[in-house]
Biopython code that builds the backbone (N, CA, C, O; Angstrom):
import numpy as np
from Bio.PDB.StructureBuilder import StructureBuilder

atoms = [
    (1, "UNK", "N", (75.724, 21.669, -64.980)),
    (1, "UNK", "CA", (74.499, 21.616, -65.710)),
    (1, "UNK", "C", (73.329, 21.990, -64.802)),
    (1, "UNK", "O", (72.553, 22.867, -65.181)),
    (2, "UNK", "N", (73.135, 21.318, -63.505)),
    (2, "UNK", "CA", (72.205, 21.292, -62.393)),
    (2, "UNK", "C", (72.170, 23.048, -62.302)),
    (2, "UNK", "O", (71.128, 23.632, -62.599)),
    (3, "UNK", "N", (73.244, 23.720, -61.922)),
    (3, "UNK", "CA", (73.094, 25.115, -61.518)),
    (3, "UNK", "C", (72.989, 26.423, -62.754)),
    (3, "UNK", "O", (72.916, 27.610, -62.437)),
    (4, "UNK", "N", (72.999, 25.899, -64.269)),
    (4, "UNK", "CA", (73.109, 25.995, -65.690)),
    (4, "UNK", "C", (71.302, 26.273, -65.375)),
    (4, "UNK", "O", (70.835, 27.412, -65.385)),
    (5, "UNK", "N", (70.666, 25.342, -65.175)),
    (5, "UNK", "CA", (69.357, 25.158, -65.582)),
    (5, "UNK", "C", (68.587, 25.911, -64.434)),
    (5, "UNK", "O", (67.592, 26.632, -64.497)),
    (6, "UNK", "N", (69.373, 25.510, -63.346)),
    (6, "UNK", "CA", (68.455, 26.693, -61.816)),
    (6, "UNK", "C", (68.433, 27.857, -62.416)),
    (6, "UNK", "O", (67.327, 28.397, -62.382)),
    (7, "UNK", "N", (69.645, 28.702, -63.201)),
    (7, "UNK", "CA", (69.761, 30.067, -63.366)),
    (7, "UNK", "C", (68.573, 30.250, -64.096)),
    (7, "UNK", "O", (67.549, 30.817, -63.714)),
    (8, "UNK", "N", (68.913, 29.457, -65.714)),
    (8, "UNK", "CA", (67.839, 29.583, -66.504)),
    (8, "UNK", "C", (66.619, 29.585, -66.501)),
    (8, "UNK", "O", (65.991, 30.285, -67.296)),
    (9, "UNK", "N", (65.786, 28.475, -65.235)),
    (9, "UNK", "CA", (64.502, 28.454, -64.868)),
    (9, "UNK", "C", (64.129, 29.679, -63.797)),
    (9, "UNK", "O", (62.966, 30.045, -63.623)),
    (10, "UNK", "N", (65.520, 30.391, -62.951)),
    (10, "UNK", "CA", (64.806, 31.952, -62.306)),
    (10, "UNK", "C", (65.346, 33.006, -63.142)),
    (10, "UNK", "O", (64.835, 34.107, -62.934)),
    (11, "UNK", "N", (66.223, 32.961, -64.011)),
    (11, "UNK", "CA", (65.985, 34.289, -64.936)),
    (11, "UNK", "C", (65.970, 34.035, -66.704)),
    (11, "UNK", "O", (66.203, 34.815, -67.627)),
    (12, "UNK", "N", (65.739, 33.159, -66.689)),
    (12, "UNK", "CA", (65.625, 32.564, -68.507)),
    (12, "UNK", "C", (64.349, 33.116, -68.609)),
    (12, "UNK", "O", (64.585, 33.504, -69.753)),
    (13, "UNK", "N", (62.972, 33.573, -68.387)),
    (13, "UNK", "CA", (62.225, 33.833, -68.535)),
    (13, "UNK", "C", (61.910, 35.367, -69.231)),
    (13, "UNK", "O", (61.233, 35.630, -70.224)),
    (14, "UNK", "N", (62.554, 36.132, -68.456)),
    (14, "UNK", "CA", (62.663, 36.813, -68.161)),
    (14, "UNK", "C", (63.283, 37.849, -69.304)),
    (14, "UNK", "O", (62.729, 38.757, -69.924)),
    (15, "UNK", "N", (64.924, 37.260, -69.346)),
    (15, "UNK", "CA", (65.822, 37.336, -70.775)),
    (15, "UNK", "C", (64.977, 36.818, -72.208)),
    (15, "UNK", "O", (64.987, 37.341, -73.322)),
    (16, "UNK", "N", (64.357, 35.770, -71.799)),
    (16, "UNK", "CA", (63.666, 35.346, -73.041)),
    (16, "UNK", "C", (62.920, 36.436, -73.908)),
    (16, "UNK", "O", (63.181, 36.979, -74.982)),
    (17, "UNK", "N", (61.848, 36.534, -72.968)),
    (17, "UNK", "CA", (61.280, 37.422, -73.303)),
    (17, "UNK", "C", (61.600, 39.120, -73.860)),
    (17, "UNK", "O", (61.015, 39.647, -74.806)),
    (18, "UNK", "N", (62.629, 39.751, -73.040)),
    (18, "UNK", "CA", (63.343, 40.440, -73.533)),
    (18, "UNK", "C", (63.626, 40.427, -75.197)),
    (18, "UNK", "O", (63.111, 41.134, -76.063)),
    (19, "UNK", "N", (64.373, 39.639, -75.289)),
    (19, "UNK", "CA", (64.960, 38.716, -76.722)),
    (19, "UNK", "C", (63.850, 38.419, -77.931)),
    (19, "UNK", "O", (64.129, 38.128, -79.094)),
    (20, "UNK", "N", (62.636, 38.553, -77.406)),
    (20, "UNK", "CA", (61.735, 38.092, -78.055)),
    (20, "UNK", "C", (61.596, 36.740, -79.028)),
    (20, "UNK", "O", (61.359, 36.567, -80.224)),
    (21, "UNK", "N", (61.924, 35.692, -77.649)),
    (21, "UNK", "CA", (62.766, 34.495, -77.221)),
    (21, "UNK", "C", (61.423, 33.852, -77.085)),
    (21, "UNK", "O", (60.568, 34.597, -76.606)),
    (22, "UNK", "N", (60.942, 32.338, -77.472)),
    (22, "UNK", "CA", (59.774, 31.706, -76.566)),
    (22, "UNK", "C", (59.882, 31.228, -75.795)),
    (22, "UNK", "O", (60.359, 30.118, -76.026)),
    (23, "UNK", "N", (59.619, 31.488, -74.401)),
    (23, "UNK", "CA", (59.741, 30.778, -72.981)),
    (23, "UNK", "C", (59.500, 29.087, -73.402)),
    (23, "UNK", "O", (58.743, 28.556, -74.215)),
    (24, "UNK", "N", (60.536, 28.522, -72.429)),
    (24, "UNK", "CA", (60.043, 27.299, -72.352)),
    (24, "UNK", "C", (58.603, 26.882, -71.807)),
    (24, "UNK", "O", (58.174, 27.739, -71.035)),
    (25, "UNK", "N", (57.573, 25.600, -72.028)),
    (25, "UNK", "CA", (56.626, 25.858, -71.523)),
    (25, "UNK", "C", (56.751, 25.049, -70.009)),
    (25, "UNK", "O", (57.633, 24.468, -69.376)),
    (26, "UNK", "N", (55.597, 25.319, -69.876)),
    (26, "UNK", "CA", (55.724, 24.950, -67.649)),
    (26, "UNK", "C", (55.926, 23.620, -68.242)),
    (26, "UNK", "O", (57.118, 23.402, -68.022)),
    (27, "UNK", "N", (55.447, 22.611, -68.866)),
    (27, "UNK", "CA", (55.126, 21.343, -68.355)),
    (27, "UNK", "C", (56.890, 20.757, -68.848)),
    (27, "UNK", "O", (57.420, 19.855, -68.200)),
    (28, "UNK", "N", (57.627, 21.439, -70.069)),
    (28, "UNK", "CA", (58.990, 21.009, -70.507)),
    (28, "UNK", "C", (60.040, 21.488, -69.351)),
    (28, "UNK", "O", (61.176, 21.018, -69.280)),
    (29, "UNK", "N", (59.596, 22.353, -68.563)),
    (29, "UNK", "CA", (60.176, 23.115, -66.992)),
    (29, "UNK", "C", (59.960, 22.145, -66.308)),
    (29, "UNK", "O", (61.002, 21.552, -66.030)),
    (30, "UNK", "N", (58.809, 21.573, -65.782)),
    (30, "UNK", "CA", (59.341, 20.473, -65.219)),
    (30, "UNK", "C", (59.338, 19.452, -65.475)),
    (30, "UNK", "O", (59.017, 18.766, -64.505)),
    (31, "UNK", "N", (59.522, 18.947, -66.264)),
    (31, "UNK", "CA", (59.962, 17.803, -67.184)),
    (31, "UNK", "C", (61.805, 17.855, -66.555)),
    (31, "UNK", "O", (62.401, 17.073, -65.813)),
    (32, "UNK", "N", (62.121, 18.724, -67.026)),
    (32, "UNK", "CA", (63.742, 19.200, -66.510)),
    (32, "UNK", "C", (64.176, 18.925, -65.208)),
    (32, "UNK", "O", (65.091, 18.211, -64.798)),
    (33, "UNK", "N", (63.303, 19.665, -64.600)),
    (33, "UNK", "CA", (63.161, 19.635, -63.097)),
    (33, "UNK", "C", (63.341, 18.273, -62.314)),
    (33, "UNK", "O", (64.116, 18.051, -61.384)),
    (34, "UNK", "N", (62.395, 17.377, -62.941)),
    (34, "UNK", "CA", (62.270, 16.077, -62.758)),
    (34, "UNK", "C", (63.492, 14.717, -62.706)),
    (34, "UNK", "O", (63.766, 13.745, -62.002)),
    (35, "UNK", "N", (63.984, 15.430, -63.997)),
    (35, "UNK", "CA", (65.082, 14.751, -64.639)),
    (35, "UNK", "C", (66.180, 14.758, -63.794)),
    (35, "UNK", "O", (66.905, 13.810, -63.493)),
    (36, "UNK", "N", (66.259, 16.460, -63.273)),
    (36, "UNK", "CA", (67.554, 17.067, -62.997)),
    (36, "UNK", "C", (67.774, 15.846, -61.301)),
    (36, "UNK", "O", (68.848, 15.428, -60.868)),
    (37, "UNK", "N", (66.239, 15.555, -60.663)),
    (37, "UNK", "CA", (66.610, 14.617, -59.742)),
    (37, "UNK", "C", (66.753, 13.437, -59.610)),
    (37, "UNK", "O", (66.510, 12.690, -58.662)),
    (38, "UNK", "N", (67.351, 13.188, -61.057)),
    (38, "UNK", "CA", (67.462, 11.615, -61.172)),
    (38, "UNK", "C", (69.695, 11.567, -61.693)),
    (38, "UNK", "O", (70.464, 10.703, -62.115)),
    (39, "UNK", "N", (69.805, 13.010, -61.304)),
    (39, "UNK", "CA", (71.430, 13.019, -61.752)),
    (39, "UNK", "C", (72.062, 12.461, -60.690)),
    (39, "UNK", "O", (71.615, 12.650, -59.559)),
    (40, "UNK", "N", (73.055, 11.789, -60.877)),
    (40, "UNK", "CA", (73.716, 11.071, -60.112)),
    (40, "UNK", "C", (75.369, 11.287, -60.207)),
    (40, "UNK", "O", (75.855, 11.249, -61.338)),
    (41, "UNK", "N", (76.206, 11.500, -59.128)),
    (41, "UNK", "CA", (77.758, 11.817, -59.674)),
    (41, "UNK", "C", (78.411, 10.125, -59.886)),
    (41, "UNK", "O", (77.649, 9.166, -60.002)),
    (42, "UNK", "N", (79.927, 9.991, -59.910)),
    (42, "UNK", "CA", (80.066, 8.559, -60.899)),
    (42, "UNK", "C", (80.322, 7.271, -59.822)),
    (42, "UNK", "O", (80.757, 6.145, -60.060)),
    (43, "UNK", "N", (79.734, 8.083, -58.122)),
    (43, "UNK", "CA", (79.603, 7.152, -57.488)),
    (43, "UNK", "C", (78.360, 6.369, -57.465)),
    (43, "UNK", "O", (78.421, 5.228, -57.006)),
    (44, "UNK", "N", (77.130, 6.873, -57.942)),
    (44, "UNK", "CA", (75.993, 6.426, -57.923)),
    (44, "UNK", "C", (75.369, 7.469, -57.055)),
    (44, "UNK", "O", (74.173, 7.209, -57.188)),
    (45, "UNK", "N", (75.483, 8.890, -55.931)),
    (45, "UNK", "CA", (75.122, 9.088, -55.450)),
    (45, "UNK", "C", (74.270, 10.508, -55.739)),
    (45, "UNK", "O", (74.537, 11.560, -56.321)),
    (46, "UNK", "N", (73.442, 10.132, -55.231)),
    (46, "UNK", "CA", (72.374, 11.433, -55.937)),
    (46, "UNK", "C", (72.723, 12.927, -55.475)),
    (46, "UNK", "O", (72.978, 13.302, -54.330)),
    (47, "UNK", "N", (72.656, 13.899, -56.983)),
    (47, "UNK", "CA", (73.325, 15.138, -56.527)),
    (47, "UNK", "C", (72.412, 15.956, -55.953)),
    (47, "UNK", "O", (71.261, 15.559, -56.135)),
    (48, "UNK", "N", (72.557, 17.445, -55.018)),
    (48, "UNK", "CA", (71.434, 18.013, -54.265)),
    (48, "UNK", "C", (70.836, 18.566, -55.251)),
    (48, "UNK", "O", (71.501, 18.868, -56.241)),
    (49, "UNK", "N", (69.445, 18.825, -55.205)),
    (49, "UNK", "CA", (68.905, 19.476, -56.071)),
    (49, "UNK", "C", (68.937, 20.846, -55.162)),
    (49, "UNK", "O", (68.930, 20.952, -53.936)),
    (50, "UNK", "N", (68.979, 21.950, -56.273)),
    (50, "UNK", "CA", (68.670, 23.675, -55.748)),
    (50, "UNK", "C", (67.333, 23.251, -55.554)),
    (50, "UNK", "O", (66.634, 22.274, -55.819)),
    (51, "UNK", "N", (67.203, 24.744, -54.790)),
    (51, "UNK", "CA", (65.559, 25.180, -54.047)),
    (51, "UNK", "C", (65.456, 26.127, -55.178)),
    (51, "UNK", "O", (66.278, 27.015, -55.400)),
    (52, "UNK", "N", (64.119, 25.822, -56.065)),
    (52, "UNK", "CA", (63.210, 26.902, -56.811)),
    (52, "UNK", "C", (62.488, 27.248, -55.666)),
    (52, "UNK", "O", (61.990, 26.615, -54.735)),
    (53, "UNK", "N", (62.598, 28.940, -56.129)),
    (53, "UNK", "CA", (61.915, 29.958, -55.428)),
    (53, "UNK", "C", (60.708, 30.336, -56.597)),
    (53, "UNK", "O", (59.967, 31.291, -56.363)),
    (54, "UNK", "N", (60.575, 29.688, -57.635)),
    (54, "UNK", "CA", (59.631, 30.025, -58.805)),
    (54, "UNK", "C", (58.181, 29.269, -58.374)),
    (54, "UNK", "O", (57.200, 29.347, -59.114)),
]
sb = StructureBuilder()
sb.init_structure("model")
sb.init_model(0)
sb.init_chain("A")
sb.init_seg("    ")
for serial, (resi, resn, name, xyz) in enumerate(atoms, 1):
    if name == "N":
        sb.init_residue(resn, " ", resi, " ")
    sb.init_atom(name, np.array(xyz, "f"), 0.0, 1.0, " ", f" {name:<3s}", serial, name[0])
structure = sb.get_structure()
C-alpha cells in the first residue's frame, strides 16, 4: 500500500490529468502522507516511510 501511494503521489498527477482525471487535492495528499506514518507491521513496529521528491 505504502509504495501503491509513493507511485501515485510522483506520477498520479500527472496520469490524472492526462485522463482528464481530478488530481487529488494537496491538503487530502497529505492527509495520506500523514497517515501512511502511523502504519505499523503486526509487530507493532513502525514501517519506513519513502522519501517524496515532490
Amino acid at each position: 500500500m505504502i509504495q501503491f501511494f509513493t507511485w501515485a503521489f510522483m506520477e498520479g498527477d500527472t496520469i490524472a490529468n492526462s485522463l482528464d482525471y481530478v488530481r487529488l487535492p494537496d491538503n487530502v495528499q497529505a492527509r495520506v502522507v500523514h497517515e501512511m506514518g502511523n502504519v505499523v507491521d503486526a509487530s507493532g513496529k513502525q514501517l519506513a516511510m519513502p522519501v517524496f521528491l515532490k
